[in-house]
N, C-alpha and C positions, 0 to 999 in steps of 0.2 A: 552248746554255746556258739561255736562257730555255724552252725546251722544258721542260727538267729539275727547270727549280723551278717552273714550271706542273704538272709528274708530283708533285713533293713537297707543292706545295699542297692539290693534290685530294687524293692520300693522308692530309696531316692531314688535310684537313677530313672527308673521311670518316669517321676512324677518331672525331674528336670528334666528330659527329653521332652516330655510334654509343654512344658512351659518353653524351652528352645524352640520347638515345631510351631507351637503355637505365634511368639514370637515373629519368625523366622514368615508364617503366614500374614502377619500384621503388617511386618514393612514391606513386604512384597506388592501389596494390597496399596498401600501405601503410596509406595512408588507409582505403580500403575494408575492409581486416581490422579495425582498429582499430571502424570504424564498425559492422561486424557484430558485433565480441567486444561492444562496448557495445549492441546489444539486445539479445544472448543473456544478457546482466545485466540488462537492465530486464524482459526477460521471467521472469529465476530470480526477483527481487526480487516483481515483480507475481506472480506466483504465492505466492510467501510469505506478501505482504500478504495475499491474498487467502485463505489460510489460516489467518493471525491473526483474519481478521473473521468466519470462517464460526466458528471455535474463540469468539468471542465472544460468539455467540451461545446456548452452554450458559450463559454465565453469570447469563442472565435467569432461566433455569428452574433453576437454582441455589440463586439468590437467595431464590424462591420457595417453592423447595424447605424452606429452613430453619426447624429448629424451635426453637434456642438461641440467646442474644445472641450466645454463641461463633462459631458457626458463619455470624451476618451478620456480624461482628466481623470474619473470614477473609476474607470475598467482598467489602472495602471497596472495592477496584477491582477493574476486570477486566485483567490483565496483557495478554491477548492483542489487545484494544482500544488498550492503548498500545504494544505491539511495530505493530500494524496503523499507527496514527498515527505511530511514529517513522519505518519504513519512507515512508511518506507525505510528511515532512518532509523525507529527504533523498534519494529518487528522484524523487516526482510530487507538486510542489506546488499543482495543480492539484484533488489531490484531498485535501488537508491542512486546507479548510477544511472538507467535508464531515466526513470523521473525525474533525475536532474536535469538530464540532457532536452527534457522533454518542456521543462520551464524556462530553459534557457532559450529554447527556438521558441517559446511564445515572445518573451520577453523580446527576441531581435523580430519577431513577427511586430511587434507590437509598435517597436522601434520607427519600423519599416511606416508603420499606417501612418503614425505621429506625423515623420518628417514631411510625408504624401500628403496630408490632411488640408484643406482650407475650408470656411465656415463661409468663404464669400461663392463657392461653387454652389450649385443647388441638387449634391450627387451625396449617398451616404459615403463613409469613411470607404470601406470597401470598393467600393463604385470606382473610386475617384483613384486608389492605390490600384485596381485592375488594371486600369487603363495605362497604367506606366509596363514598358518590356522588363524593367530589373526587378519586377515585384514576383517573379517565378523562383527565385532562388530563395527568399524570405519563405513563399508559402511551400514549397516544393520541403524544404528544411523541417519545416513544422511539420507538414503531415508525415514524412519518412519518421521523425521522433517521436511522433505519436503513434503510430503504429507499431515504429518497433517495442514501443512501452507494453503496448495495449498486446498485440502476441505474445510476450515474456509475460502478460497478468493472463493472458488463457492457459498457457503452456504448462506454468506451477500452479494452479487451481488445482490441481488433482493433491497436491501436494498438501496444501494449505487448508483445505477444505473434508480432510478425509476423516473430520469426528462428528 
């Protein structure tokens, strides 16, 4: 008799071992999907972002471009600058003070052109904001913040990008 319930012990314990192992291989499994589907998300997202900022960058030579209050009136912000930044906010906060810093120097770039602006010169908006000496420190601003953005998005690519 004790043979027989030493036969039936091992038999549970087996068969629970097995369903433990087995288990124990399920959430594992589990975890590691989960953990892959979430960088094949931060790598679709970082790619995005990274498409909002390069798309950002027409808006400088946009701005420029224009020859009617209308038309700065339209380019008041750059859309793709703030899908870049929101993306920023809620995947890689890391890189959220940068893009801030980086909307905010369009934004005094932007400033800058406005106050410069006249529809009675026959010069684009740019043209006309060149030609002043204090327009170095607006544009000088902007490009240092976009760069530094745009290095800190090369720099964690490896990061963001590795699924």
């Amino acid at each position: 008799m004790k043979q027989e319930i030493l036969i039936a012990i091992i038999a549970a314990s087996s068969a629970l071992c097995g369903v433990i192992i087995s288990q124990a291989i399920s959430l594992t499994r589990t975890f590691l999907d989960r953990r892959h589907q979430r960088q094949i998300l931060l790598r679709q997202k970082y790619e995005e972002m990274m498409f909002h900022f390069s798309d950002s960058l027409q808006w400088i030579q946009q701005v420029n471009m224009c020859r009617t209050q209308q038309e700065i009136f339209a380019l008041a912000q750059c859309p793709a600058t703030r899908k870049a930044l929101s993306l920023c906010l809620l995947y890689f906060p890391n890189l959220s003070g940068p893009a801030n810093d980086y909307l905010l120097a369009q934004l005094s770039y932007y400033e800058f052109i406005i106050k410069n602006f006249s529809e009675n010169i026959p010069v684009t908006a740019g043209g006309q904001a060149f030609t002043k000496p204090e327009c170095k420190a607006p544009t000088d601003n902007l490009f240092a913040k976009k760069n530094h953005f745009e290095d800190l998005i090369i720099s964690m690519a490896k990061k963001y990008t590795k699924a």
